[in-house]
C-alpha positions as CSV (number, residue, x, y, z in Angstrom):
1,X,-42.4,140.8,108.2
2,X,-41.8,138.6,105.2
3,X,-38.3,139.2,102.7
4,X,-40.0,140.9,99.7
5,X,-41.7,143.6,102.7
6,X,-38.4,144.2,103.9
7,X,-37.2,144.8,100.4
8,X,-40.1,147.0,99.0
9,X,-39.6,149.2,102.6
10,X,-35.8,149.9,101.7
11,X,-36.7,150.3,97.8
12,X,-39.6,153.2,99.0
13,X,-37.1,154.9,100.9
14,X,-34.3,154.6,98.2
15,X,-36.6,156.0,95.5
16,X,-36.1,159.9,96.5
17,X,-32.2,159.3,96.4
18,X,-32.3,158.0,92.8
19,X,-32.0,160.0,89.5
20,X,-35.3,162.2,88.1
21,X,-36.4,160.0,85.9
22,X,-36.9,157.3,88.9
23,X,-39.1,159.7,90.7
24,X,-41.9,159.0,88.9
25,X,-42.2,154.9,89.9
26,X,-45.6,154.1,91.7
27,X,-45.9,151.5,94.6
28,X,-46.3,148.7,91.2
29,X,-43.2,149.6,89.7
30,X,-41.4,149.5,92.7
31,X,-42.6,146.2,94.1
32,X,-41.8,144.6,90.5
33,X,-37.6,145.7,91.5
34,X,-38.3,144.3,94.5
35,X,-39.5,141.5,93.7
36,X,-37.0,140.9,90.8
37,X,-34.3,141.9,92.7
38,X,-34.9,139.7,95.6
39,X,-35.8,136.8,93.5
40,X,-32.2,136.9,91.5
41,X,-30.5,137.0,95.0
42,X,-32.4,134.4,96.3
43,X,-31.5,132.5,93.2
44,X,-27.8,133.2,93.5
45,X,-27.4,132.0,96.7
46,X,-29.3,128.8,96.0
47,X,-26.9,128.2,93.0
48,X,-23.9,129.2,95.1
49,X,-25.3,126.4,97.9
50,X,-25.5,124.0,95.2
51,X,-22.1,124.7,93.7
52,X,-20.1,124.3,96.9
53,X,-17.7,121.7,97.6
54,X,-19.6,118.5,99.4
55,X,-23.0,117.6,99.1
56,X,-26.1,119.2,100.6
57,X,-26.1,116.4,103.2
58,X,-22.6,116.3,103.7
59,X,-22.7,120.6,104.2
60,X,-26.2,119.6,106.9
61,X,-24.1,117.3,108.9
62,X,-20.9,119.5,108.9
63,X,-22.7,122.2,110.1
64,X,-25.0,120.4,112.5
65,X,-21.9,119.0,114.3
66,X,-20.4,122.5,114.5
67,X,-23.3,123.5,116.4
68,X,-23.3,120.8,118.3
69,X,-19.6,121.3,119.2
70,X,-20.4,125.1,120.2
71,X,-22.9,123.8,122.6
72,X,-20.9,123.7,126.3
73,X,-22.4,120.3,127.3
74,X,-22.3,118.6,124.2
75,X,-19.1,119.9,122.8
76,X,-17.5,118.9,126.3
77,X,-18.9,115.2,125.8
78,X,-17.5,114.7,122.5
79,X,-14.1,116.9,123.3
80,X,-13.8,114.0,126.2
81,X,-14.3,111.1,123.7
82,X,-12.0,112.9,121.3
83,X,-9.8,113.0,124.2
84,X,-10.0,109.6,125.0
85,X,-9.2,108.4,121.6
86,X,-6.0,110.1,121.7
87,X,-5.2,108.6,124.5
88,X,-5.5,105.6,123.5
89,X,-3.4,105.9,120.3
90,X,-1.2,107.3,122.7
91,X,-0.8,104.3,124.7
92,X,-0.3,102.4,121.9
93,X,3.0,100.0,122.3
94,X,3.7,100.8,119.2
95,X,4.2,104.7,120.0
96,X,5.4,104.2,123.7
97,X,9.4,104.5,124.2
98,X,11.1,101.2,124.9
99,X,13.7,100.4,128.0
100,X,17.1,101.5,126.5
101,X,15.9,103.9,123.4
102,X,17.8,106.8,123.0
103,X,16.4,109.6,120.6
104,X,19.2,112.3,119.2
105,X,17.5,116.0,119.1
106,X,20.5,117.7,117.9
107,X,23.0,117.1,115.0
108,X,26.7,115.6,116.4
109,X,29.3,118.0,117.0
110,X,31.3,115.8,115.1
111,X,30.2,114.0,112.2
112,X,30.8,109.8,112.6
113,X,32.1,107.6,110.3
114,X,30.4,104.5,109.1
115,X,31.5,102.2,111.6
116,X,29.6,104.3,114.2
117,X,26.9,105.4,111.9
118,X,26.3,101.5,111.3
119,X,26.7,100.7,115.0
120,X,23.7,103.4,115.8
121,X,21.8,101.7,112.9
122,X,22.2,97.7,114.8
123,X,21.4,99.2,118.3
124,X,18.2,101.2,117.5
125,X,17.3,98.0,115.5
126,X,17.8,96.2,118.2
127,X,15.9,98.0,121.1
128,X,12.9,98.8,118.8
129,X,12.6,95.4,117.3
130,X,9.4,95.3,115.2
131,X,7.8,92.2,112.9
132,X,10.1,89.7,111.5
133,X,8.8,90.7,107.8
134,X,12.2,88.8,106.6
135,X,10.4,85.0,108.0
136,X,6.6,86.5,105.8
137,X,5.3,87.2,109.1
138,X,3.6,90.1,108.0
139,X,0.8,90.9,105.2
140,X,0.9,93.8,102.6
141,X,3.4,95.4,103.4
142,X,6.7,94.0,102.2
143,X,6.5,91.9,99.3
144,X,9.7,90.2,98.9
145,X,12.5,88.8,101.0
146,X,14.5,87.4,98.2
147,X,18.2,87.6,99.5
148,X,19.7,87.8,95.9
149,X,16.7,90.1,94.5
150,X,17.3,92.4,97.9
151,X,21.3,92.4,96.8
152,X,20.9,93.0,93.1
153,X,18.3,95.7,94.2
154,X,21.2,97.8,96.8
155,X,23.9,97.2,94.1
156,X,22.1,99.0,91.7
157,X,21.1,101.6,93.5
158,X,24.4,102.7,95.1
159,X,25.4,103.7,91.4
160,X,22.6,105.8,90.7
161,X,22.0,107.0,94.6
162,X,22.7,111.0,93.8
163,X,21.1,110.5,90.3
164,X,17.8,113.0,89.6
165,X,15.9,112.7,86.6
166,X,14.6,116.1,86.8
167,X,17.9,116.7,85.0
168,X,18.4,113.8,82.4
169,X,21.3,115.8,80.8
170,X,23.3,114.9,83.7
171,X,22.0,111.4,84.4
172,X,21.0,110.0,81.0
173,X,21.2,106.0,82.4
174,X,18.1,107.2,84.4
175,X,15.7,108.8,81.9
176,X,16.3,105.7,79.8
177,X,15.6,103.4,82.7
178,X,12.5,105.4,83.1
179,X,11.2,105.2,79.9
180,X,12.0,101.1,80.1
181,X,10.3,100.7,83.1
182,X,7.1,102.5,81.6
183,X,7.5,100.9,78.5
184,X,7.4,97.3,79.8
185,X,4.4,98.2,82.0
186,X,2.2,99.5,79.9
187,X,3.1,96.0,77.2
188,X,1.9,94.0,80.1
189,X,-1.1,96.0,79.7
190,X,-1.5,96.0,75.9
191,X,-0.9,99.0,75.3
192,X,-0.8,100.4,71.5
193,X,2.2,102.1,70.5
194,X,0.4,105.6,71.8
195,X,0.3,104.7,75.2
196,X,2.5,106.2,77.4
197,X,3.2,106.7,81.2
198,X,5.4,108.2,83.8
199,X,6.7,107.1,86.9
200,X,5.7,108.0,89.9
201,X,6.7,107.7,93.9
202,X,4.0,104.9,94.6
203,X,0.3,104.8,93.9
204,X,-1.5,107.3,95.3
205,X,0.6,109.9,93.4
206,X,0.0,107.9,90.4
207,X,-3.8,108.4,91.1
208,X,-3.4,111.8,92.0
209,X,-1.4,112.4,88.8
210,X,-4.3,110.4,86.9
211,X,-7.3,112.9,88.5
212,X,-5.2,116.1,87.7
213,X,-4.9,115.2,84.0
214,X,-8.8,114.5,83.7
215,X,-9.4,117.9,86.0
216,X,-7.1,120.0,83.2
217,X,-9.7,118.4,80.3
218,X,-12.4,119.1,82.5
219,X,-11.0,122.3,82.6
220,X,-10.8,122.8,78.9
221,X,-14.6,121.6,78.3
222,X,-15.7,124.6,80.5
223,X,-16.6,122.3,83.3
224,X,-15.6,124.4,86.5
225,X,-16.5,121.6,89.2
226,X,-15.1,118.2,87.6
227,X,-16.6,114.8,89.0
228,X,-15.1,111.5,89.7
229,X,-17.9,108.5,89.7
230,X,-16.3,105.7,91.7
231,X,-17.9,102.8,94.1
232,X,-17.5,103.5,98.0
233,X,-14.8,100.5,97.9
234,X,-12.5,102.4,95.6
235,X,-9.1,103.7,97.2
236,X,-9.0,106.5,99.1
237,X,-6.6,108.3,97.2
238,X,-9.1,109.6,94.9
239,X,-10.7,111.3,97.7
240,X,-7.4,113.1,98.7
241,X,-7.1,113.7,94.7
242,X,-10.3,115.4,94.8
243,X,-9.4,117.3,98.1
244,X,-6.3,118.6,96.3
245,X,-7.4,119.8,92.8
246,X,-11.1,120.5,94.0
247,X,-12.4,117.9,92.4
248,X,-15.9,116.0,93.6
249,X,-16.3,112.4,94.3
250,X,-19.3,110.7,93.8
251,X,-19.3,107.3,95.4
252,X,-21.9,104.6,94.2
253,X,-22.4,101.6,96.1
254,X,-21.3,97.8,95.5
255,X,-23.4,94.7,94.8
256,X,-24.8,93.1,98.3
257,X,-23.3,89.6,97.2
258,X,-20.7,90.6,94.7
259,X,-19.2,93.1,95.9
260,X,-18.4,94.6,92.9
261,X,-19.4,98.3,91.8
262,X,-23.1,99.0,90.8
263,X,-23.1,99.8,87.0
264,X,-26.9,100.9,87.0
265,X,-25.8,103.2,90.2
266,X,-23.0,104.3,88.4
267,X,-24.7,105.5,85.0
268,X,-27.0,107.5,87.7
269,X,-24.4,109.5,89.0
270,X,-23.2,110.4,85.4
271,X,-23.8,114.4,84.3
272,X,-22.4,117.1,82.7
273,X,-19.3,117.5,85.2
274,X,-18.3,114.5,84.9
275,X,-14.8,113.9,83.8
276,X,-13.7,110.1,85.4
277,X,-15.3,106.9,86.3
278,X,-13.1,104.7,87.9
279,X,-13.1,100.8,88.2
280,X,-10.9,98.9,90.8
281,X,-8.6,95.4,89.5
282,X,-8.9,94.6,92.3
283,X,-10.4,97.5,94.9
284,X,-8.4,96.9,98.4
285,X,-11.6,96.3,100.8
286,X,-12.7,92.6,99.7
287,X,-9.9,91.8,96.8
288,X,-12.7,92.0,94.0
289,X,-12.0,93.0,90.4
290,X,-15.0,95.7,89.0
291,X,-16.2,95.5,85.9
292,X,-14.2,97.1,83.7
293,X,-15.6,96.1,80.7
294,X,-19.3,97.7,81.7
295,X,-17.4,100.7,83.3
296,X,-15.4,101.3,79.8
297,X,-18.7,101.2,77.8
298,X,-20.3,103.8,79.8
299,X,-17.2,105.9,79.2
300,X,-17.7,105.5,75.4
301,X,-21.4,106.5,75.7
302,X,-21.0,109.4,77.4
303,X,-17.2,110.3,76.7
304,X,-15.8,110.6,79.9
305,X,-12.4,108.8,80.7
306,X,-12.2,105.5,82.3
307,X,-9.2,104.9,84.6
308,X,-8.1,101.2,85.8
309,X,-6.8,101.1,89.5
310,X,-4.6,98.1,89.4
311,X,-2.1,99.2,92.1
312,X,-3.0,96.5,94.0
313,X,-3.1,93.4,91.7
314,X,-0.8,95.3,89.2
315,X,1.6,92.7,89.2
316,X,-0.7,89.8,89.5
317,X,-3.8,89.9,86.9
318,X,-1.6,90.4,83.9
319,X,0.0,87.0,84.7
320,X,-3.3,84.9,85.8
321,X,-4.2,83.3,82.5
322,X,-0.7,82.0,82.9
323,X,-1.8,79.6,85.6
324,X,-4.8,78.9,84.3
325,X,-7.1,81.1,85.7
326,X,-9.1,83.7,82.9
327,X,-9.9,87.4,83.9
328,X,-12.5,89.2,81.9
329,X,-10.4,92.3,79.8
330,X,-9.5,94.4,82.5
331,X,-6.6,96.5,80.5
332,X,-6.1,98.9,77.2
333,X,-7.6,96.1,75.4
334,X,-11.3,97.5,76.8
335,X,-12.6,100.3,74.3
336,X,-13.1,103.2,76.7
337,X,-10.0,102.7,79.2
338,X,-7.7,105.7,79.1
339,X,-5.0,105.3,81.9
340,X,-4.2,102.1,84.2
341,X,-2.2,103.0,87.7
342,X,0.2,99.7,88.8
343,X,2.7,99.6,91.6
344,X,5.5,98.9,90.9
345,X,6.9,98.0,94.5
346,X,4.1,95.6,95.6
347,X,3.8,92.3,93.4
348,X,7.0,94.0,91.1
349,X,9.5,93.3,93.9
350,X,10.8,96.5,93.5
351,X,11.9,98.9,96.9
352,X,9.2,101.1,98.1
353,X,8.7,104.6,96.4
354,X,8.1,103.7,92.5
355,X,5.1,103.2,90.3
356,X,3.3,103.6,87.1
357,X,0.7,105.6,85.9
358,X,-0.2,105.4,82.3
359,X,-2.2,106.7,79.5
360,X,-3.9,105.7,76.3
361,X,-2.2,108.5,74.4
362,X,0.2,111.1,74.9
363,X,-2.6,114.1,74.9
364,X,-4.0,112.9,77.8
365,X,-0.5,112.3,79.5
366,X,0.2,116.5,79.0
367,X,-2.2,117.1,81.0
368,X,-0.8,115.8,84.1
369,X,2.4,118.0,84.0
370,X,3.4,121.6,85.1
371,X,4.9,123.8,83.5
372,X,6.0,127.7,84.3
373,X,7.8,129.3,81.5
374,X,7.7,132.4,83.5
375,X,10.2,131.9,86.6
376,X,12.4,134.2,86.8
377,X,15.5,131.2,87.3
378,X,14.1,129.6,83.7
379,X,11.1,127.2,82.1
380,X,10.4,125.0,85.7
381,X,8.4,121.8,84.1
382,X,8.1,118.1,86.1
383,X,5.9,115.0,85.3
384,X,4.5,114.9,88.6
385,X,4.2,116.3,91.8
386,X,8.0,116.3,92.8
387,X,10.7,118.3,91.1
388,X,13.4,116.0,92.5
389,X,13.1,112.6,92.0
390,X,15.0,110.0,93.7
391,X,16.7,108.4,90.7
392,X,18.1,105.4,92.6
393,X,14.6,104.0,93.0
394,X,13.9,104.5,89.3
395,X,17.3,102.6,88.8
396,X,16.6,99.7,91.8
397,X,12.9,99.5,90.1
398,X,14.3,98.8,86.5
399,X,16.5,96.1,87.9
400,X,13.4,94.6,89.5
401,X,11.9,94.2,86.4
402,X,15.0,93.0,84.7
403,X,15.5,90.7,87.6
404,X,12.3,88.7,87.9
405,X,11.1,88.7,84.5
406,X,8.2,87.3,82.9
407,X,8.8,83.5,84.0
408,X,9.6,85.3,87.6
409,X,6.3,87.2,88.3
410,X,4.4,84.4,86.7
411,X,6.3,81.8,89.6
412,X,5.5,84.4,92.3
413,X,1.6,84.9,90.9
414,X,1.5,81.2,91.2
415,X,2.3,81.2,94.9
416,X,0.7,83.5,96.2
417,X,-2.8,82.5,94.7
418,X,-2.3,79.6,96.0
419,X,-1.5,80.7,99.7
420,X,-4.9,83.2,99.3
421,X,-6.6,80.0,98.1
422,X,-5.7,78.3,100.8
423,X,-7.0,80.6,103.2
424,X,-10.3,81.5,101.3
425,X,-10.6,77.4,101.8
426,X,-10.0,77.6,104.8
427,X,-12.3,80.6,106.0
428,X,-15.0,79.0,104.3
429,X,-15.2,75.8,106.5
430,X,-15.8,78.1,109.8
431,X,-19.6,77.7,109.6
432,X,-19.8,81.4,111.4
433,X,-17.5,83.4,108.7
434,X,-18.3,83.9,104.9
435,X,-16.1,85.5,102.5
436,X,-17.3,88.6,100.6
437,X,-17.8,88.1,97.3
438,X,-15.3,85.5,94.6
439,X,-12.0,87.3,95.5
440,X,-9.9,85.1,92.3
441,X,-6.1,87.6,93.5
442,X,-4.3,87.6,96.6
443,X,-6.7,89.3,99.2
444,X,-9.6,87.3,101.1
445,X,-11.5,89.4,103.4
446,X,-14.4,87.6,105.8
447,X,-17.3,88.6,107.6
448,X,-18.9,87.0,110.5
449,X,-22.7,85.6,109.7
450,X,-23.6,86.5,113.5
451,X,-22.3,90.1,113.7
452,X,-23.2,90.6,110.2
453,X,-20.4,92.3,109.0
């Protein structure tokens, strides 16, 4: 028995229940409700498949896993690799206690003074060791070891260390840092005297706080689902962005050789939902800058917003031609490029918690905030995510900025290109490895010619 017989049987057995002037339908009148009324469910429950968050391939594999997992022999096989994976984290060195550690699961009776708060501080330092990131023996993840920058840096922000700018009545030396900071950033990125920015605690919430404002216009155009176009190399915090404000990310791929994103892929994946296309200077995988200039005039054709990721390289590409080496436009100086995201505490030298995230105009900035006039303990409004900010990092970040300088960054952008030179050299004289694409910042990532990869 097909759908439309199942229907027509309950509409013949409905039609005695229904009002007098229904009693007089024949077997063609009701197979025409039928028919109508099955077709518009079907239809409904196609569009609500196709409306759903995640593609229809993404959806097919989700589901075909869960069955797969309800299955007792198959679930048990992956549950045991699960279970092996775990385990291996779990043995991880870096996760195991060490000979002498002591861990503290209640507060002291008595509260210690700093001699013994200091002496608990040395010890645990010394059991647990870790990387000596003070000799550079680590990559990406601390970015200085300046003794005078690190001093200048903890001076500063003991003064402002109980300072929050969510009140910049009470700590006016902080909103005015702020609005320095942002200020300077967004010169180094030629910005017109309508760009603005906030600061944020690092650079996924300035991506996050990017994706909410383009949601909100979304939003206002009547477009329920908003899309982000972005290559499958951009950072992954436009993914969690799109987890959080149910947002959908559509990744296009990267050239083979450059490694840069696919413009003819990316004018594909354009629509009617689409609010952001996003370009990467540089994207983290391979240390390649997109093409901004291509992604910007696809914004312009089809008005959708066009935001820079320089989190990365913020630090770096606005002080390249300064050493010689020329970037294509990568910043507000590109017709179509409406926000820029740059850490702060990766090439800025300042402590780890502060970033950037600007805008083209003001307009667009609004849209990033919340506000709730309604609460019953006043108008609640913040800039970003937090309500609390710590305002000792906005202060430590400022004196950064102040500390290095322009001649500074431009010293330290000479340095370390020249160290990633060195090894992309160096790489490229191992007859089995190859380096993907021209990476002209600081990361060099290889591949090896006999894996492939």
């Amino acid at each position: 028995m097909d759908i439309m017989s199942l229907v027509f049987g309950y509409a013949v057995v409905a039609v005695p229940y229904l009002p007098d002037d229904f009693q007089s339908l024949d077997e063609h009148d009701v197979r025409l409700i039928a028919y109508t009324a099955s077709t518009v469910l079907g239809l409904t429950w196609l569009w609500s498949c196709l409306r759903q968050e995640g593609s229809l391939r993404e959806r097919a594999a989700e589901s075909l896993f869960s069955f797969a997992r309800s299955m007792p022999y198959v679930g048990g096989k992956i549950q045991s690799e699960l279970d092996k994976v775990l385990l291996e984290v779990g043995s991880d060195p870096a996760f195991l206690p060490k000979p002498g550690e002591v861990f503290t699961y209640r507060l002291p009776e008595k509260g210690l003074d700093e001699s013994a708060v200091t002496q608990r501080v040395d010890d645990m330092e010394k059991v647990l060791g870790g990387a000596d990131w003070r000799a550079g023996r680590v990559s990406g993840v601390v970015y200085s070891n300046s003794e005078a920058l690190s001093s200048t840096l903890f001076t500063v922000y003991s003064k402002f260390a109980w300072s929050n700018p969510l009140h910049p009545d009470v700590f006016p030396s902080i909103r005015k840092m702020e609005g320095e900071v942002i200020r300077m950033v967004v010169e180094l990125y030629n910005g017109s005297k309508n760009a603005c920015g906030c600061v944020t605690s690092g650079g996924t919430e300035s991506i996050l706080m990017a994706c909410r404002a383009y949601r909100q216009l979304g939003y206002e155009r009547g477009i329920q689902t908003p899309e982000i176009v972005a290559s499958i190399s951009v950072h992954s915090a436009f993914s969690k962005a799109c987890d959080y404000f149910k947002m959908k990310l559509v990744q296009v791929p990267v050239n083979a050789v450059t490694r840069k994103v696919d413009i003819r892929a990316m004018r594909r994946a354009i629509n009617g939902n689409t609010v952001l296309l996003v370009g990467s200077a540089p994207q983290y995988p391979h240390g390649i800058i997109d093409d901004i200039e291509a992604i910007a005039a696809l914004g312009v054709q089809y008005s959708v917003g066009v935001h820079v990721d320089a989190c990365l390289g913020g630090f770096i590409i606005p002080f390249m031609k300064d050493i010689g080496v020329d970037l294509p436009p990568f910043d507000f100086r590109v017709q179509g490029v409406t926000s820029i995201s740059v850490d702060t505490h990766k090439y800025g030298m300042a402590p780890k918690g502060s970033s950037v995230v600007m805008y083209a105009s003001e307009d667009l900035r609004h849209r990033q905030y919340f506000v709730e006039p309604d609460w019953q303990g006043g108008i609640y409004a913040s800039p970003s995510i937090a309500g609390s900010r710590p305002g000792g990092i906005i202060a430590a970040c400022w004196a950064a900025l102040m500390f290095m300088g322009y001649d500074g960054y431009v010293e330290s952008t000479r340095t370390i290109c020249a160290v990633s030179r060195q090894i992309a050299s160096a790489v490229r004289e191992i007859p089995e490895l190859f380096i993907f694409g021209d990476p002209l910042l600081t990361v060099v990532t290889s591949g090896d010619r006999l894996q492939g990869v």
